[in-house]
C-alpha positions as CSV (number, residue, x, y, z in Angstrom):
1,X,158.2,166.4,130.4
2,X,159.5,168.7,128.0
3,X,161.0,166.6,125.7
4,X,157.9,164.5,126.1
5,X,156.1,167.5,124.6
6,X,158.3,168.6,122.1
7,X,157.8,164.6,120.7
8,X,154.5,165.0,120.9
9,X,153.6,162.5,123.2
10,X,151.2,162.8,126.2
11,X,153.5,162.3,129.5
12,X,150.6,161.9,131.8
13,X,149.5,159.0,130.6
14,X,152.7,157.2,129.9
15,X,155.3,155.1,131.7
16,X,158.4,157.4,130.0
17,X,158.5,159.8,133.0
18,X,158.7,157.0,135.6
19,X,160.9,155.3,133.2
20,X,163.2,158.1,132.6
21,X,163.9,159.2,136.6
22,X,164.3,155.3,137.4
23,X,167.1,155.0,135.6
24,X,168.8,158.7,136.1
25,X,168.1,158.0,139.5
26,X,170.0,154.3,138.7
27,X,172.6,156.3,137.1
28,X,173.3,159.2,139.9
29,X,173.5,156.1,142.7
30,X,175.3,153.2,141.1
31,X,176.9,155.3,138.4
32,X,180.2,157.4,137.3
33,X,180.5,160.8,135.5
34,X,179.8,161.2,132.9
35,X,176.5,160.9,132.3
36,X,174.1,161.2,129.5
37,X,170.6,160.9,128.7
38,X,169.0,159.8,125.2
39,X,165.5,160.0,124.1
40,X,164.6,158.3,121.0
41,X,160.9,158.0,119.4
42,X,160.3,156.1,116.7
43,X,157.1,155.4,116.0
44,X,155.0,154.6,118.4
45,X,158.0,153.4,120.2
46,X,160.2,155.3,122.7
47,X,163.9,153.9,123.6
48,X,164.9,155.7,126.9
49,X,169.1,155.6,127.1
50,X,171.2,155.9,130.0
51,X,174.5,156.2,130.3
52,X,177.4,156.3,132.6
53,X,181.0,155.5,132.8
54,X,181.1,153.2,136.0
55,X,181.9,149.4,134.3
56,X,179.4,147.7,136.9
57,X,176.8,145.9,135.3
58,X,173.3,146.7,137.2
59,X,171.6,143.4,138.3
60,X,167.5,143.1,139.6
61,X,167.5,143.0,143.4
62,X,165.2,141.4,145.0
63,X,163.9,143.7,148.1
64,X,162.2,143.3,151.1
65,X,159.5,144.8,152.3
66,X,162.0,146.3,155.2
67,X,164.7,147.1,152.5
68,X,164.5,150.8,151.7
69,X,166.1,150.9,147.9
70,X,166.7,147.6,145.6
71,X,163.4,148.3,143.2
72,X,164.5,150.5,140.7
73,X,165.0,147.9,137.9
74,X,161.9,146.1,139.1
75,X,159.9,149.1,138.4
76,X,162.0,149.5,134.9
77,X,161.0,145.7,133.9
78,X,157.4,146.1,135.0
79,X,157.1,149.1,132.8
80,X,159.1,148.8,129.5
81,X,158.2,146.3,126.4
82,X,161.6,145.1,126.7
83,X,165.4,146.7,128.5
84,X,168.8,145.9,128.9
85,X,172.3,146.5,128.9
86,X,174.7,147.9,126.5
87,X,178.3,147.6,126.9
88,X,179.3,152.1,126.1
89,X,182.2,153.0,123.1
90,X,183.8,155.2,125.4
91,X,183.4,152.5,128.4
92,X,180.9,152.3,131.0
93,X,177.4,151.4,130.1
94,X,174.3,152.3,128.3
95,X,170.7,150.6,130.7
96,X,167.8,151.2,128.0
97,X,164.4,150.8,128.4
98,X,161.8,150.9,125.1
99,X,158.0,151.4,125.9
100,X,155.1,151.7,123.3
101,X,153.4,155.4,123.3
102,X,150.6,156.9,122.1
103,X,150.6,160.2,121.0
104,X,147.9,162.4,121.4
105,X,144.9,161.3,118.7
106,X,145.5,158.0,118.6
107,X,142.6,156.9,120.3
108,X,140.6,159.0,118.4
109,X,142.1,157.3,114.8
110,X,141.2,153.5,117.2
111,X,138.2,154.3,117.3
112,X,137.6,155.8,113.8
113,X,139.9,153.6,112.1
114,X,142.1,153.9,109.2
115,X,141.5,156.4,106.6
């Protein structure tokens, strides 16, 4: 949320907090230390990196009602633009997720229009 902040873009009304503990959540389950986090906004797009050192590539389950886990990459595919899976330099792998974001004003410059 932080981060979100200091980037200047408005956390409660974006996916990038959901986004960001579904896949350190990914990470701390399926995944090996070390581990690192990357935040990159560009635009009015943010790129959301994890990464790990375990080699297993993540695949999308397909849960049951009854099954108690199994929905994290759903949740990632339903709320990102587009995500995937990079292969790390140091091994391991990188899941991203990149989501549109509005910062704080834009709907104000929508509805005024370009100056």
């Amino acid at each position: 949320m932080a981060r979100c902040a200091q980037a200047g873009v408005e956390s409660s009304t974006s996916s990038v907090p959901l986004l960001v503990s579904e896949l350190v959540t990914n990470a701390c389950v399926h995944g090996g230390d070390p581990m690192a986090l990357r935040l990159d906004l560009n635009g009015s797009r943010m790129r959301i990196e994890m990464e790990d050192s375990a080699s297993d590539w993540p695949a999308v389950q397909s849960p049951t009602d009854r099954d108690p886990g199994g929905r994290g990459l759903l949740i990632v595919d339903s709320l990102s633009q587009v995500w995937g899976v990079d292969r790390a330099e140091a091994g391991g792998k990188i899941v991203w997720a990149e989501v549109e974001i509005e910062k704080p004003g834009d709907e104000v410059r929508e509805m005024v229009g370009s100056l």
